[in-house]
matplotlib code that plots the C-alpha trace (Angstrom):
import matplotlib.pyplot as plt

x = [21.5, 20.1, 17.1, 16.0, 17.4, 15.2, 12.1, 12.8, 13.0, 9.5, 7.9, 8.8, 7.4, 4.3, 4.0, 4.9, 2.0, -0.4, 0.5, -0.1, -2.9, -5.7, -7.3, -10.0, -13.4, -16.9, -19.0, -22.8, -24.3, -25.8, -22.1, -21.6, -24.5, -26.9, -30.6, -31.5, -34.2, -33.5, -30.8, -29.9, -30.7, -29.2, -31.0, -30.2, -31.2, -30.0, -30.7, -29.8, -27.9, -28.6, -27.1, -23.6, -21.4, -20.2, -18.7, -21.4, -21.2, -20.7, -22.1, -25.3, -26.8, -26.9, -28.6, -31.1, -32.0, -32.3, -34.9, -36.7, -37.0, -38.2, -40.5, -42.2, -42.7, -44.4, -41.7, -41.1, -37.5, -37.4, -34.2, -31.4, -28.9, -30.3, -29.4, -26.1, -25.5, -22.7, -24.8, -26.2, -25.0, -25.8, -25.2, -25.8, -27.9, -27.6, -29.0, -29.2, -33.1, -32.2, -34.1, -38.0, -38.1, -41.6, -43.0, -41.9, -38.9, -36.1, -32.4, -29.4, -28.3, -24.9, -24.2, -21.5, -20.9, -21.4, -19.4, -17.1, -18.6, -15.3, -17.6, -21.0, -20.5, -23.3, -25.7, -29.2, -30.4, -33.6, -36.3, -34.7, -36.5, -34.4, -34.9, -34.5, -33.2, -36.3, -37.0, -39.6, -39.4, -38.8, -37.9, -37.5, -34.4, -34.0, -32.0, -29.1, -25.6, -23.1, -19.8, -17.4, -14.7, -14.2, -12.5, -11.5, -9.6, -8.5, -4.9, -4.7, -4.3, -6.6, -6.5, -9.0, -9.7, -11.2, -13.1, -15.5, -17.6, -19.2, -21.7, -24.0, -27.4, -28.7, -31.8, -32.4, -34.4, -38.3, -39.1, -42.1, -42.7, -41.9, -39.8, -41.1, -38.9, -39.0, -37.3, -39.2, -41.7, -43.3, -41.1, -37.8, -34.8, -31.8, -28.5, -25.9, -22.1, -20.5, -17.2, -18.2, -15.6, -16.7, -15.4, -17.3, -20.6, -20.1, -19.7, -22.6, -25.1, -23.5, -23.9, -27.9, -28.8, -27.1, -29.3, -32.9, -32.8, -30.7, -31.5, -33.2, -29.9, -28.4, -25.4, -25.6, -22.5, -19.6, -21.8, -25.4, -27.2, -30.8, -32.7, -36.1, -38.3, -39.7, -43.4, -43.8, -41.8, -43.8, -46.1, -43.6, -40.8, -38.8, -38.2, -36.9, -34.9, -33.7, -32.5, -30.7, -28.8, -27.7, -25.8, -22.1, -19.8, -16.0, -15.3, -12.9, -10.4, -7.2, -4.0, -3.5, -0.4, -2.6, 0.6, -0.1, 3.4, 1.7, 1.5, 4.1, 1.2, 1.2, -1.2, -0.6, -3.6, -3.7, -3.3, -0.3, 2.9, 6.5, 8.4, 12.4, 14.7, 17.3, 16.8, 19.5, 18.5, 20.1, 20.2, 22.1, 22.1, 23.5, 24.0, 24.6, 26.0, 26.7, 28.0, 28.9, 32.7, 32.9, 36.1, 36.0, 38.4, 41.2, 40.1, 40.0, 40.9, 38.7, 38.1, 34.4, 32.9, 33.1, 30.7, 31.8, 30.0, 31.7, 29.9, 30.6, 28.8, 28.9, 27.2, 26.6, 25.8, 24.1, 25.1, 22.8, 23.0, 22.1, 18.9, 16.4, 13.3, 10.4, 6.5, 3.4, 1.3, 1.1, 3.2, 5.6, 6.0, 6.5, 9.2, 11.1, 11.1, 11.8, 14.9, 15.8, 15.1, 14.0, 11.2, 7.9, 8.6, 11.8, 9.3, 6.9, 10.0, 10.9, 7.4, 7.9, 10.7, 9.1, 6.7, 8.9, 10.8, 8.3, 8.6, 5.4, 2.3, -0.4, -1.5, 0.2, -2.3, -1.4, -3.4]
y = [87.9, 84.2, 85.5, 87.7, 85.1, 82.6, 85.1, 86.2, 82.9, 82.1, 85.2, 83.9, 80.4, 81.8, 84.5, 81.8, 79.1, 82.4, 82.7, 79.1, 79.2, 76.1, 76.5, 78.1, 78.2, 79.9, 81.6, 82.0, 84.8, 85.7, 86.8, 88.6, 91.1, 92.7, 92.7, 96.3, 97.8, 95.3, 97.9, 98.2, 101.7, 103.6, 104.5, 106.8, 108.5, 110.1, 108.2, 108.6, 105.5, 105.0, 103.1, 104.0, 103.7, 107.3, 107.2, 109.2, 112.7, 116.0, 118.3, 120.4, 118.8, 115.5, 116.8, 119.0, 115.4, 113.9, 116.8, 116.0, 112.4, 112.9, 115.3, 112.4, 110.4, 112.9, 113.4, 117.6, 118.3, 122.6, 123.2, 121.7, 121.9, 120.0, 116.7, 114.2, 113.0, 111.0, 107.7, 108.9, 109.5, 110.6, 108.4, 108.3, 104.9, 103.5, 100.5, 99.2, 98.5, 95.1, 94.9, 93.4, 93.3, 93.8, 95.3, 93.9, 92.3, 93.2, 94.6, 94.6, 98.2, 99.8, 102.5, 105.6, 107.4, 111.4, 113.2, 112.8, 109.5, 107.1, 104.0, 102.5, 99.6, 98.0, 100.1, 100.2, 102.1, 104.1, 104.1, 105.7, 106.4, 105.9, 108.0, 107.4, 110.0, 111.2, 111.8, 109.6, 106.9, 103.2, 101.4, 102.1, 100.9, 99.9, 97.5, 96.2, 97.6, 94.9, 96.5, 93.3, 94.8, 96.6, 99.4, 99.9, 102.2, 102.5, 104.1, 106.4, 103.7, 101.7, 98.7, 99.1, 96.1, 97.0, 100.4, 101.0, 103.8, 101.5, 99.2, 96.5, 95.7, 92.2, 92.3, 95.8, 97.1, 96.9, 97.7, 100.2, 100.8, 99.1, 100.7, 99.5, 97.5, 97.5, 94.9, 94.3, 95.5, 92.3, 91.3, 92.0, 92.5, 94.3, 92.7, 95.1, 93.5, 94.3, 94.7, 95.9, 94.0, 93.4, 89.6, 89.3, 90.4, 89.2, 85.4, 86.0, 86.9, 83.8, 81.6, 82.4, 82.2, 78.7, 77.8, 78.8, 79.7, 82.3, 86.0, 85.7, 87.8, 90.7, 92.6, 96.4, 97.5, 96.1, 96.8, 95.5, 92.6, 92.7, 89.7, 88.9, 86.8, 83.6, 84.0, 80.9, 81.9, 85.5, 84.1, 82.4, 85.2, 83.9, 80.8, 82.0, 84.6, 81.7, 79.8, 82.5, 83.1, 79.9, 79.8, 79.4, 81.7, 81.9, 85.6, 87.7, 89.9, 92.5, 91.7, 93.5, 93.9, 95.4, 96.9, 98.4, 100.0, 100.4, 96.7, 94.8, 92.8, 92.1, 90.6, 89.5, 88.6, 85.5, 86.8, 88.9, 88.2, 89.4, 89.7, 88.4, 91.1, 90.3, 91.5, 92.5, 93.5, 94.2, 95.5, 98.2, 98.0, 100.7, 99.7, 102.5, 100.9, 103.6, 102.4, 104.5, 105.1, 106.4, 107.4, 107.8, 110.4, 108.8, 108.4, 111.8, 113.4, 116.9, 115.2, 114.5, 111.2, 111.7, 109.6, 109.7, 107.3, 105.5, 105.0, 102.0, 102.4, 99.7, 99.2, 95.7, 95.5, 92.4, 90.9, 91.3, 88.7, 89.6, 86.9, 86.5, 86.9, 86.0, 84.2, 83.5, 82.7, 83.0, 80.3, 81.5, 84.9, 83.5, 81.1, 83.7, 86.0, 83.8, 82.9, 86.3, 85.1, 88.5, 89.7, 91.0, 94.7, 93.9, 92.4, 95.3, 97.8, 95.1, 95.5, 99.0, 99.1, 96.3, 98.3, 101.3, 99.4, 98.1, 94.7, 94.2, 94.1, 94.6, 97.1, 98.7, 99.9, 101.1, 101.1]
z = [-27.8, -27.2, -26.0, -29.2, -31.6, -30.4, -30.1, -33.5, -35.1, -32.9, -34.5, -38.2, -37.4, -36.1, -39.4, -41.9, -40.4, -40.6, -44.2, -45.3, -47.6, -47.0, -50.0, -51.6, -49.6, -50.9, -49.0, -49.2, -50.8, -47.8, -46.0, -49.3, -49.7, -48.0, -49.4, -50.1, -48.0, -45.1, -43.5, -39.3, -37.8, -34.6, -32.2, -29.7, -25.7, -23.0, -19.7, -16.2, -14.1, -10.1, -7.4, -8.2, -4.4, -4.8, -8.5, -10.4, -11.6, -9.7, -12.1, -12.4, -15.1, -13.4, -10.2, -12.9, -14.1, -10.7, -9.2, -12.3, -11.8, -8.3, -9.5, -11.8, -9.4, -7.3, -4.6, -3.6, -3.8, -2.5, -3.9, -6.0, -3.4, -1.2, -4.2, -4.0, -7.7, -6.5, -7.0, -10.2, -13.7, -17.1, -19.7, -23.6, -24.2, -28.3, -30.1, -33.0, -34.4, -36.7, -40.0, -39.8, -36.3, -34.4, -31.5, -28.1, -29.9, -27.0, -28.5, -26.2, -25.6, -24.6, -21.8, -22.3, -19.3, -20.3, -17.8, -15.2, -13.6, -12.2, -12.7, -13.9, -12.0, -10.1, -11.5, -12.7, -15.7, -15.6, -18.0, -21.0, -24.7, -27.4, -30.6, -34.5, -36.8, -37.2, -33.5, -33.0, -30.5, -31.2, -28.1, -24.3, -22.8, -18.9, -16.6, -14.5, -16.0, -17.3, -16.9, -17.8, -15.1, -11.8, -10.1, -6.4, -4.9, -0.7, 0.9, -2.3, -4.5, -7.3, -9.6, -12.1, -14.7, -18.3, -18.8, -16.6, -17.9, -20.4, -20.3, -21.7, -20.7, -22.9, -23.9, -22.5, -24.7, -25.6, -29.3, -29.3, -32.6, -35.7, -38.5, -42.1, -44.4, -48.2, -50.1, -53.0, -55.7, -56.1, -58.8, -58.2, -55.5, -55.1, -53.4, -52.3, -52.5, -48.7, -50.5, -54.4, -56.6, -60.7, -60.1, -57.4, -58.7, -61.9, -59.9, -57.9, -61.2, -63.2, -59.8, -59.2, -63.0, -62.9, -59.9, -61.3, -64.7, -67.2, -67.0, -63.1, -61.6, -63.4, -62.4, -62.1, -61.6, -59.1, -55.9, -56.9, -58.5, -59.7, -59.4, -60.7, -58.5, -61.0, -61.4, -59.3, -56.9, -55.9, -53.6, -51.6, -51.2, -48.2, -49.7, -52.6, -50.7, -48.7, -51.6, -53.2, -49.9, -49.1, -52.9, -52.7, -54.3, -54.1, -54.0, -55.2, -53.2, -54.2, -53.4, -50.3, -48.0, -44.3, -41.9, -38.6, -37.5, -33.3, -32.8, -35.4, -37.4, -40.5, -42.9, -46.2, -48.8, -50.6, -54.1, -53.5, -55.6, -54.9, -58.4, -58.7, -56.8, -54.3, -50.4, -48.2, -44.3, -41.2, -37.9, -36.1, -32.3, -30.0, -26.3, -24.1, -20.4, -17.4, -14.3, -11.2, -9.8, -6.1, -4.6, -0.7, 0.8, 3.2, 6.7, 8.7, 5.7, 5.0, 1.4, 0.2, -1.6, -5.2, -7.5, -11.3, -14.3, -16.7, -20.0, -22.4, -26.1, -28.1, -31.4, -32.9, -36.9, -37.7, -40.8, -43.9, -47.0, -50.3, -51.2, -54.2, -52.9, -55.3, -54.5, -57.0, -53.8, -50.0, -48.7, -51.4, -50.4, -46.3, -47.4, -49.4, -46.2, -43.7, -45.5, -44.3, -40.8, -39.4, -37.0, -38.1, -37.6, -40.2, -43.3, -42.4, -43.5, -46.6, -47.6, -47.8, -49.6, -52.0, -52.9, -53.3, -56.2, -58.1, -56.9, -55.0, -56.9, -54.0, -52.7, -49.2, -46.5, -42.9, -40.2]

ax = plt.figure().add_subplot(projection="3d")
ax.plot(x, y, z, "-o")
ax.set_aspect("equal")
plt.show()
């Protein structure tokens, strides 16, 4: 009982400190909204990994793709069973192509094995092309895997650290061919909101027009602002572009109560209020002890040893107290709860039942 009190009243500590607000802080316009036009695309290919120690795949398909390969490089294979694909696999190779980025600009690239390799580690990634939606081909991908853990296995056992079947390979990845970005007509561009609020926008279009001049930004709804490049300003776009990124704005978030039941965390937003109600909560406990009886027969007796369990239940209600609970603000809202002194995984099932009776005005979201 010592040892959950005190790891209970640990867990509160640590949840209230979380829940101290510091303040207000703005952010730049830039971690706000994207520019439209300027978006990321996926690319995507199917490559073939060598120099695996015996953990590739054992499947057609991956000796298919290895007679192939030896065919390209001018080497007779008869027949296909004749191939080991045990140092080989199949992977699926993506990338993502960043906005305005030029030919022989090099991307980092990730490595999924496809079937039923153990482990990419310690090996090599061929040549690979990687595709766009439209199927053309904007970068080749090739290189030394980065696994970021290991696997062994000897005796019938294994320890095996992280996952093992996917990989990194830094800058593994040549850009080919450039994909065009739009951002402008000449006069104007478009700034997309990475979370569309009205407050928000409405902040960002009053905080541009304060910095150059009235009627430059223009809000089109909570997701997009309009802004009109200055005539002075057209022939020098990414200075202008610059500016307007590196604005301030404090933005604006819902009230927001984030739960995820599977690991006990909980996450309260800054503008979440708790309204007057009282709070009652405790614990019921069941302990189930078994221990084992044996009775031995007398000596020389024709009796046989008899093994019978005896089992203790117990159940333990912790005491609840009736409390007002009540908070206009973060640190509020941690205080009141803590008064209750009870874990995490209690205040997730109190915010639940807040919200049940009214008393919560935030919105509830589980993970």
């Amino acid at each position: 009982m010592h040892t959950r009190t005190v790891g209970s009243v640990f867990a509160c500590a640590l949840f209230c400190g979380m829940l101290v607000p510091s303040g207000a802080h703005a952010s730049r316009i830039k971690d706000l909204c994207t520019v439209q036009g300027a978006q990321e695309n996926t690319l995507t290919g199917v490559g073939l990994v060598v120099g695996l120690a015996g953990t590739g795949d054992g499947n057609e398909d991956a000796l298919r793709r290895q007679q192939r390969l030896l065919e390209r490089l001018q080497i007779d294979v008869d027949q296909v069973d004749g191939l080991n694909s045990e140092n080989i696999a199949v992977v699926v190779v993506d990338a993502t192509y960043p906005p305005f980025a030029k030919q022989g600009t090099r991307i980092d690239v990730r490595v999924n094995a496809l079937y039923d390799c153990e482990s990419l580690q310690g090996g090599t990634l061929l040549q690979t092309m990687l595709y766009g939606i439209d199927g053309e081909v904007y970068a080749v991908a090739q290189g030394p895997l980065s696994v970021g853990g290991f696997s062994t296995r000897a005796g019938g056992a294994g320890v095996t650290q992280n996952h093992v079947t996917v990989a990194r390979i830094p800058m593994g990845a040549t850009i080919e061919s450039e994909i065009p970005s739009t951002i402008t007509d000449g006069e104007r561009i478009t700034l997309q909101l990475k979370r569309p609020d009205f407050i928000t926008a409405n902040k960002i279009q009053m905080a541009i027009n304060g910095e150059f001049q009235e009627g430059v930004a223009a809000a089109l709804g909570p997701g997009a602002i309009n802004v009109r490049i200055p005539a002075d300003r057209q022939n020098d776009l990414v200075s202008f572009m610059a500016a307007v990124q590196d604005i301030s704005v404090e933005p604006d978030f819902p009230a927001r109560v984030v739960i995820n039941e599977r690991t006990g965390t909980l996450v309260i937003g800054g503008e979440v209020i708790i309204r007057p109600c009282q709070v009652a909560h405790g614990n019921l406990t069941l302990e189930v002890a078994t221990t084992p009886l044996v009775s031995q027969p007398a000596p020389l007796s024709e009796g046989q040893t008899v093994v019978t369990e005896v089992t203790d239940l117990r159940a333990i209600q912790e005491k609840g107290y009736l409390l007002p609970v009540q908070g206009t603000s973060a640190s509020d809202v941690a205080m009141a709860l803590n008064a209750l002194k009870v874990t995490p995984r209690d205040m997730i099932s109190i915010f639940q039942a807040l919200r049940e009776a009214g008393a919560l005005d935030a919105d509830v979201e589980i993970m």
